[in-house]
Steps between C-alpha positions, in 0.01 A plus 500: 500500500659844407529773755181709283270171486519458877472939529135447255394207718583705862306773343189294326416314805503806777370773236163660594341778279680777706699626189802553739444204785610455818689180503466280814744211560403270804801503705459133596743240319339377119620217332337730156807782626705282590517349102509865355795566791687211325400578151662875549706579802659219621899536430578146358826586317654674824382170709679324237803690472539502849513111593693443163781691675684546206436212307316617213702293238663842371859403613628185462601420842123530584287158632203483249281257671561705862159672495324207394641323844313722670170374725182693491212436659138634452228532738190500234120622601356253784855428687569263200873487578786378191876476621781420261440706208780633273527736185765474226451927478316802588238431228404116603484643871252812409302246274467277799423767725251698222338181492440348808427832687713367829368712838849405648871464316720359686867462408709239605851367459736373177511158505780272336207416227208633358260510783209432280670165362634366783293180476635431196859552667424237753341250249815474323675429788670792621281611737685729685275857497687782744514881539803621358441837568247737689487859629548530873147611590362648813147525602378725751118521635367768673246209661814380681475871703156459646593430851657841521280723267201603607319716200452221294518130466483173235538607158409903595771728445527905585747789525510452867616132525658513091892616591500190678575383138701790442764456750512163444637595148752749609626208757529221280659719137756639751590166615478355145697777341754560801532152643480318213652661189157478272404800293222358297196507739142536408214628761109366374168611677358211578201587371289506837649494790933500483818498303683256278870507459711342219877516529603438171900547448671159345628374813186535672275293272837248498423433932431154590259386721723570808634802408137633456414357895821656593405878333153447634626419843719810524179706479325283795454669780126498590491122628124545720175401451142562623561318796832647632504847634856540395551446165851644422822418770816722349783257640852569567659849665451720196246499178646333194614780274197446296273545756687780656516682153116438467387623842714819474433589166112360450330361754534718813399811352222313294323339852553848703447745236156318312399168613470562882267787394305352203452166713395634817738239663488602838156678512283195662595278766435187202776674330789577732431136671651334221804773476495409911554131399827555353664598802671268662480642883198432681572821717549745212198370327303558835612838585406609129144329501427664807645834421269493180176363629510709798558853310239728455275530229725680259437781279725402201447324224527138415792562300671719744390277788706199280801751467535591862443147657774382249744753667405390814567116412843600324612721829425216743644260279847670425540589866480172606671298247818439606352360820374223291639340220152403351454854451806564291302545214137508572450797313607455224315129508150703524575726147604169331200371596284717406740655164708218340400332193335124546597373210303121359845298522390218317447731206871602494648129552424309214572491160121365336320792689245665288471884573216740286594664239520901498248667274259220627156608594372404859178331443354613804599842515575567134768690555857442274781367655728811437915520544574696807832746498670447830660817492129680513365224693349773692305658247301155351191520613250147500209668450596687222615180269362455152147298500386356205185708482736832524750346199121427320428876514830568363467310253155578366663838574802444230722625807635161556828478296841287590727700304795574696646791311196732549654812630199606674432217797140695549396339152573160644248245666540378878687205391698622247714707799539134664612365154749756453635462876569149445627542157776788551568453895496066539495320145722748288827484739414185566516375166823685457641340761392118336640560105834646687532124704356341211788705261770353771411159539475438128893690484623251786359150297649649140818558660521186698400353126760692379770387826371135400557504146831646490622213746 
């Protein structure tokens, strides 16, 4: 379907005899949108470009069959659910997807075969079917927060309990970038309710199994559950330099200067109970209870009732730490809590996880699964993200275009900003960064050629 059939058939079926109508798109998901989405917007080629890392068969160094290696899975209308599906290039994969109208695209790993014959592998007899390689992948759920946010819970989401998500990303790129040499990261909204992360340098997607449980375990500090009133124990005499790097420069500021306030934490005696339960002294607990329950009816408000109490906690706590060592670093215990990232560790571990695709569309909420920068992780807003009934307008509109070398970014849709983000800021230096090893690995086998010839 061209991009002026589907415009004529938007138009026909909402067109009333108004000679200049008001169009109304239902912001709920459509599977009808949802095929027009795919027919026009969706950004196949830069998908494509992107997990062919280089390999486009322009250089002759290049591995031609590497994107077909590649699992995909779709989730397809009534949770019918098909795993192991490959692509030899970006047109057999927008076919597929054109055709089948998946609610959910997942991507997977690279396997040593072709994922989608790897029956036919086994029935010849060499059955061995394995990852080869996989982006290191991190998955983190603002669900996972709900025992210490209080504006919303489940799936709900607001700008109140949302930089939850956004510290989370400044934590873990630092650490990535700083800790671990990668420079090729890409942030995705979720789509509903948190972020996606996808390291993608060569030695990243290159991690074993281990290696991936040992990454995943250096970020692993919230170890509690419902059922345990201390969920995070700092050992040792100092914070690992990690940690200490992340409290100083994120998470300190981010609990006292907004969450303590947009929480409430300490405002009800329900609340401060379970900050309470963290300390390990009976005595200092008591004191505090009874210094809170028995003050009068104060005049600030909840917010500034959470700020003072915390001061309170913090001056009784530093002045009698070094009385007991279980107090060492109580503090700094509560803001972890409360601030670090919980990341889904079995997401990060192994190889054959599936993650969604960006540019997906939530089927519940209908919004698109947008890149994130994480240098104006500040600024991305949740609420704000592309739906398909907005990109609909736009497009019955004519103002949806993809062009990246507009000059004027006001004549470009919603999505076509998150396009060009991921284009110029994640795919392009990426990409640079893949032909240059490609270039050098195909120098080293000539001249070894070369080395074995001559001998």
């Amino acid at each position: 379907m061209t991009r002026e059939e589907t415009e004529d058939m938007v138009t026909d079926e909402l067109r009333t005899t108004d000679p200049n109508p008001k169009i109304e798109y239902p912001d709920e998901f459509n599977v009808h949108y949802l095929r027009i989405y795919y027919g026009n917007l969706f950004p196949y080629n830069d998908i494509f470009r992107w997990l062919s890392y280089g390999n486009d068969g322009k250089h002759p160094g290049c591995d031609e069959f590497y994107f077909g290696r590649r699992e995909f899975s779709f989730t397809l209308e009534n949770d019918v659910y098909v795993r192991y599906m490959s692509f030899k290039n970006a047109s057999a994969m927008e076919e597929s997807i054109k055709g089948k109208c998946p609610f959910k695209i997942d991507i997977g790993a690279v396997y040593n075969v072709d994922p989608y014959k790897r029956r036919a592998y086994a029935e010849s007899g060499d059955n061995v079917f394995t990852p080869v390689e996989r982006e290191l992948v991190f998955d983190i759920d603002i669900t996972d927060y709900d025992d210490v946010r209080y504006c919303c819970s489940g799936a709900d989401v607001c700008h109140s309990c949302w930089p939850l998500m956004t510290v989370a990303i400044k934590v873990i790129d630092t650490a990535l970038r700083e800790d671990f040499g990668f420079k090729h990261i890409l942030w995705v909204f979720s789509g509903r309710r948190g972020v996606h992360c996808w390291v993608c340098d060569a030695k990243a997607r290159r991690l074993t199994n281990e290696q991936r449980a040992a990454i995943a375990e250096y970020f692993h500090v919230y170890k509690g559950n419902e059922n345990k009133a201390r969920k995070v124990a700092l050992m040792g005499h100092a914070l690992h330099p990690f940690l200490a790097r992340s409290y100083v420069d994120f998470l300190k500021n981010f609990f006292e200067d907004k969450l303590l306030a947009t929480q409430k934490i300490f405002s009800s005696k329900e609340k401060y109970e379970k900050v309470l339960e963290m300390i390990p002294d009976e005595d200092i607990k008591s004191e505090l209870r009874e210094k809170w329950e028995n003050a009068a009816r104060p005049s600030l408000s909840e917010e500034a009732i959470s700020i003072t109490r915390w001061e309170q906690l913090k001056n009784v706590l530093l002045s009698k730490k070094q009385k007991a060592q279980s107090l060492r670093m109580c503090i700094e215990e509560i803001v972890f809590t409360f601030a670090y990232p919980r990341i889904d560790l079995e997401v990060s571990k192994q190889m054959n996880h599936l993650l969604k695709a960006p540019f997906c569309v939530h089927p519940k909420t209908g919004l698109v699964c947008v890149p994130i920068d994480p240098n104006n992780c500040d600024e991305f807003d949740p609420l704000a993200v592309p739906t398909l009934s907005l990109l609909l307008q736009e497009l019955n509109s004519g103002g949806s275009r993809m062009d990246v070398d507009l000059d004027d970014d006001s004549d470009r849709s919603s999505l076509g900003k998150s396009v060009d983000f991921f284009r110029s800021s994640f795919l392009e230096p990426l990409l640079k960064s893949c032909k240059e090893d490609i270039e050098s690995s195909y120098k080293t086998k000539l001249q070894k050629s070369k080395d074995s010839m001559s001998w």
